[in-house]
N, C-alpha and C positions, 0 to 999 in steps of 0.2 A: 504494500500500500504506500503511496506516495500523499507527502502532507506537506506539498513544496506551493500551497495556493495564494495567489495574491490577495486572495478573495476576504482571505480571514485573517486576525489581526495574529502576531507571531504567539502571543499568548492560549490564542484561540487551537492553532497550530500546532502549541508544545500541549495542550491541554487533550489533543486527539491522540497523541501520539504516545502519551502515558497510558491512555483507558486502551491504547492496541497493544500496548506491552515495549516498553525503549528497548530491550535488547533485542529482540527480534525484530523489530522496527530498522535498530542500527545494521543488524545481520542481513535484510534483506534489502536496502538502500544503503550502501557505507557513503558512495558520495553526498547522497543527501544528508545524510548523518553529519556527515564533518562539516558540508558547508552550513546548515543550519548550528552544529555547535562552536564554530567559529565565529558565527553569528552574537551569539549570545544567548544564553537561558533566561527568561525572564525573571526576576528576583523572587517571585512567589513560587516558582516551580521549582527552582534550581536544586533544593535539597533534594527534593524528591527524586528528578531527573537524575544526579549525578549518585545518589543514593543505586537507583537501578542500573546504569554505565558502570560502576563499581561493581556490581552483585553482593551487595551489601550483607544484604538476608542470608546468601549462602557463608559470606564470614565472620559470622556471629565468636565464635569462637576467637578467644583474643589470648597470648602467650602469658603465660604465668607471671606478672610482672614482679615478683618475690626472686625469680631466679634469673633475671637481666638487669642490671644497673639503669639502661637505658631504657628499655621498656618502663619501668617506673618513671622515669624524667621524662618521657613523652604524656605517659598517662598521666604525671602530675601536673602537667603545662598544660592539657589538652582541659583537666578538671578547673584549674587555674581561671581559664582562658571564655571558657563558655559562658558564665554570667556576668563579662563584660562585654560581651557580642550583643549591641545593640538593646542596651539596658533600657531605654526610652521609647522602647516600639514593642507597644502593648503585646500585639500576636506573637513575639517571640516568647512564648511562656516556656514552662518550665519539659511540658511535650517537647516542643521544637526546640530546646535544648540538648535534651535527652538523644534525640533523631540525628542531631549534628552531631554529639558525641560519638556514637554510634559511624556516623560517616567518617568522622575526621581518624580515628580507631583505624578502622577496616582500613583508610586511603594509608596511616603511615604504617602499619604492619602488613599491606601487602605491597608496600613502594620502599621498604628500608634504605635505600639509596639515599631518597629524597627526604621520607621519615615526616615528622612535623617541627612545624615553625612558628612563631606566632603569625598572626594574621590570615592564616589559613584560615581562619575562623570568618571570614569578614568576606573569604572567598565564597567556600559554602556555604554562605548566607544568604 
């Protein structure tokens, strides 16, 4: 299915494109995929979007942070970090916290490379 319409506003767009499933969306369009995620996500979708780009849900499962030094200093910065994401924007309660956690988690334990940083936070937001 393609969701590349002028027709509809990009929010409109990323909001079809959730209810068909993003990964299979991205798996069966990859050019459309990149050009619309170079685009931009709209700020209201964005966790979610990048939440399923991720496959979030399948890495629940996070490293014993009791037996990595680093693993605790990410989880401690990531815990740090989330009730200052947008302290003054009502909808970010303590759910959309929780979900970001959860993304920011999964993005630096399966990206070790890159890991977390602050501000990431302010990305998937």
């Amino acid at each position: 299915a393609s969701f590349n319409s002028s027709a509809e506003s990009d929010e409109e767009r990323w909001q079809d494109i959730i209810n068909f499933g993003v990964l299979r969306w991205k798996d069966e369009n990859p050019t459309e995929a990149l050009h619309m995620i170079l685009r931009g996500v709209p700020d209201r979708l964005r966790s979610e979007v990048w939440g399923s780009l991720l496959n979030a849900e399948a890495h629940v499962e996070e490293p014993v942070a009791d037996e990595d030094p680093l693993s605790r200093r990410v989880l401690r910065q990531i815990e740090l970090d989330l009730p200052r994401t947008f302290p003054d924007v009502p909808s970010f309660n303590e759910n959309r916290q929780r979900k970001m956690g959860q993304l920011l988690r999964t993005y630096a334990f399966s990206n070790p490379d890159v890991g977390y940083c602050q501000s990431m936070n302010y990305v998937a937001g």
